[in-house]
C-alpha positions as CSV (number, residue, x, y, z in Angstrom):
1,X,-5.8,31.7,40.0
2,X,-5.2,27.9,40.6
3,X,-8.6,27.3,39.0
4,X,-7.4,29.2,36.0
5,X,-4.3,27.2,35.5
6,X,-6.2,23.9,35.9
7,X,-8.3,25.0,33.0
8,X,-5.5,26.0,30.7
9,X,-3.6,22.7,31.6
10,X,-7.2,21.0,30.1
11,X,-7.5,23.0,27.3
12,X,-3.5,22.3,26.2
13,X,-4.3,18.2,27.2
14,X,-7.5,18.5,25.0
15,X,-5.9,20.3,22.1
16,X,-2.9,17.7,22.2
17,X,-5.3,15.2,21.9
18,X,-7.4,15.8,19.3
19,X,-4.6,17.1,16.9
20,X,-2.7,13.5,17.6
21,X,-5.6,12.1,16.5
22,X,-6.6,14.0,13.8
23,X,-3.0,13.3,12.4
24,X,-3.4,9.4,13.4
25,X,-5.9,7.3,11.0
26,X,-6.7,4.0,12.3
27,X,-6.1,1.2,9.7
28,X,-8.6,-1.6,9.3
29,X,-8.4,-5.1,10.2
30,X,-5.1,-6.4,8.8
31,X,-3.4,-3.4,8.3
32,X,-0.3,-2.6,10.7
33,X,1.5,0.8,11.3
34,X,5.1,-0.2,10.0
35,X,7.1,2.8,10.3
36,X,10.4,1.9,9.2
37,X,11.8,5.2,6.7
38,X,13.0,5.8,3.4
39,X,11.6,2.8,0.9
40,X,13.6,1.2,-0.9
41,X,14.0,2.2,-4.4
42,X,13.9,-0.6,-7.5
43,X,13.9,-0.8,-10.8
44,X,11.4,-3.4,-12.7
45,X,9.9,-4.3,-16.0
46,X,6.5,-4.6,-16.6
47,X,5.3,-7.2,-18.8
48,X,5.1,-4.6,-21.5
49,X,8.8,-4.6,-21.5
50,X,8.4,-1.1,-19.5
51,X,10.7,-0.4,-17.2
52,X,9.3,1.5,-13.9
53,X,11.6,3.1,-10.7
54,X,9.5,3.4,-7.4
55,X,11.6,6.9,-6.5
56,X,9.2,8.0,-9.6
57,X,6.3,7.7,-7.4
58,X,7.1,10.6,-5.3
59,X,4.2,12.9,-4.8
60,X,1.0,10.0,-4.2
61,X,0.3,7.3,-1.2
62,X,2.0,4.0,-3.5
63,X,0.1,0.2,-2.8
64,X,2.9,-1.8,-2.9
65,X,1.8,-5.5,-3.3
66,X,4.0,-8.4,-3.5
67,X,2.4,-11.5,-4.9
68,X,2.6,-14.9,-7.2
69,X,0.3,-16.9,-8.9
70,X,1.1,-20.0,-7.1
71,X,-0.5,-18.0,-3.7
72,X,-4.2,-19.1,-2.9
73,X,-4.6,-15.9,-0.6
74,X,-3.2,-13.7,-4.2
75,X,-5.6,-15.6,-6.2
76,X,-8.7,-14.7,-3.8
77,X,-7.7,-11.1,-3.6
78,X,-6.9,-10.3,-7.0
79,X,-10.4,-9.4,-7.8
80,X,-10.6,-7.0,-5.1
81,X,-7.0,-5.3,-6.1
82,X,-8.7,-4.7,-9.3
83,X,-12.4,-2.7,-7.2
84,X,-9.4,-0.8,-5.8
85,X,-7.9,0.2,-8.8
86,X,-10.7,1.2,-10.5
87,X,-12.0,3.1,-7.0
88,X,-9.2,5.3,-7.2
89,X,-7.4,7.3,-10.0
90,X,-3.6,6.6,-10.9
91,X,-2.5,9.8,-9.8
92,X,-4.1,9.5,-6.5
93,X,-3.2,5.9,-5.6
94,X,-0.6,4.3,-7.5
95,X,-1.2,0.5,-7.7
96,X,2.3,-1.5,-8.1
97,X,2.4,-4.5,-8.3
98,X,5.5,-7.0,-8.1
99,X,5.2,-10.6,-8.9
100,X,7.6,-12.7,-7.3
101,X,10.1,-15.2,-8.9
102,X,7.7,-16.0,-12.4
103,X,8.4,-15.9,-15.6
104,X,6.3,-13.0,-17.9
105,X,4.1,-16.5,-19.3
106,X,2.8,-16.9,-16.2
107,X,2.1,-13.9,-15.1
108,X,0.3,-12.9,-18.3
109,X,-1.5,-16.2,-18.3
110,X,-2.2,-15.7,-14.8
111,X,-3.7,-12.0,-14.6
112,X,-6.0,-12.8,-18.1
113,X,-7.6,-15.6,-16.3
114,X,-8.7,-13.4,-13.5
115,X,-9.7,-10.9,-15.7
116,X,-7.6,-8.7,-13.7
117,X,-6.1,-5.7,-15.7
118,X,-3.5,-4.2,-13.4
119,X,-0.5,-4.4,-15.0
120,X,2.2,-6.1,-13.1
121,X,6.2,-5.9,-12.5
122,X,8.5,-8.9,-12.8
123,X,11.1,-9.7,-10.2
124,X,12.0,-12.2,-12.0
125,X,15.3,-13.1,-10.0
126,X,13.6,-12.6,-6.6
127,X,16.1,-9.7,-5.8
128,X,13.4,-6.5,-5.2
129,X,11.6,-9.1,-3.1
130,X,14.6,-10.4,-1.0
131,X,15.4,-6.6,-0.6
132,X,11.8,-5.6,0.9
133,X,11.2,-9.0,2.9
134,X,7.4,-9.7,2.5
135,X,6.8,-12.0,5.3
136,X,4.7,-14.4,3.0
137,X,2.9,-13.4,0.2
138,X,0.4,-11.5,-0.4
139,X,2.0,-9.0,1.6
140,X,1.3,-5.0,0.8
141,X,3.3,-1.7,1.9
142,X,1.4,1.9,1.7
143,X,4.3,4.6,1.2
144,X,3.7,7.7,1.9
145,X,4.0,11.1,-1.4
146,X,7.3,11.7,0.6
147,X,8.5,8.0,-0.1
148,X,7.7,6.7,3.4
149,X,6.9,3.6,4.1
150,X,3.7,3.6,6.5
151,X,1.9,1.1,6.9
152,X,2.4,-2.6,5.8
153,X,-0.7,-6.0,5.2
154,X,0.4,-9.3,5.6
155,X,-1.9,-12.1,3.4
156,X,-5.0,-11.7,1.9
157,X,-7.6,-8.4,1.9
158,X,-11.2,-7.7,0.8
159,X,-9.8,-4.5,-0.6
160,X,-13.0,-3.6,-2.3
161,X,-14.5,-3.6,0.9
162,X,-15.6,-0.1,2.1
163,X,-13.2,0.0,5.3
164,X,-10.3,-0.3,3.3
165,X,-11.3,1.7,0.3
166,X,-12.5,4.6,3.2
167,X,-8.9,4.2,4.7
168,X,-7.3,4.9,1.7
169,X,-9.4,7.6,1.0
170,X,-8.4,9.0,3.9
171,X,-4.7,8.7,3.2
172,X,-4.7,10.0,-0.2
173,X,-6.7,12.7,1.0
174,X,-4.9,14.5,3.8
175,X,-2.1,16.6,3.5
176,X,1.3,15.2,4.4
């Protein structure tokens, strides 16, 4: 009898385990669990003129990247935010990104150079920044289809790279 309860007490441990960390994907280098609710919502113009609302998101894992051109680490990753984009489909990954505190010149001058096509929000006043509170630029935040922020990168990635693009698959791929 007491043999029987020690195996059932395995079994439950093992099962517990295993569905933890089957919920639990393990971010790459650079990537932090940052748990911290609701996000915030905004509204921002593209350089288009096109206004965009993140609660409009709702539905797909959001890349949330805070950058200027003035950054060296945003300058070195830009070419790799672009790999990303084209890796994944809009409506699997939605790519927004918000540059900080520039003028739409600049911007546009900035992401032609780079041959970068990702089309990118203007905070021009700084407020949607001061409200989310990058520590430093580049910084990204991964939100959750439910409008959770998740996970949060602080300074430059190789986001090309396959450990972040097979992260990301994962995300966008499991169920919330």
């Amino acid at each position: 009898m007491n043999q029987n309860i020690k195996l059932i007490f395995f079994l439950l441990i093992t099962f517990f385990t295993i569905s933890v960390h089957a919920n639990n994907i393990e971010p790459p280098f650079g990537i932090r669990h940052y748990e911290i609710g609701q996000a915030q919502n905004f509204e921002l113009s593209d350089i288009d003129g096109e206004k965009f609302q993140l609660d409009n998101t709702r539905g797909q894992w959001v890349f949330l990247h805070f950058w200027a051109s003035w950054c060296g680490p945003c300058r070195e990753e830009m070419p790799t935010l672009q790999l990303l984009a084209n890796t994944f489909p809009d409506d699997t990954l939605k790519i927004v990104m918000i540059n900080t505190a520039e003028d739409e010149d600049t911007i546009f001058t900035f992401l032609s150079a780079i041959n970068v096509e990702i089309n990118s929000l203007m905070d021009i006043d700084g407020l949607v920044t001061e409200v989310w509170k990058p520590r430093g630029l580049p910084t990204t935040f991964l939100i959750d289809p439910t409008g959770n922020v998740k996970y949060q990168a602080i300074g430059g990635r190789e986001w090309g790279k396959p450990a972040y693009i097979n992260f990301i698959k994962q995300l966008v791929s499991r169920e919330i």
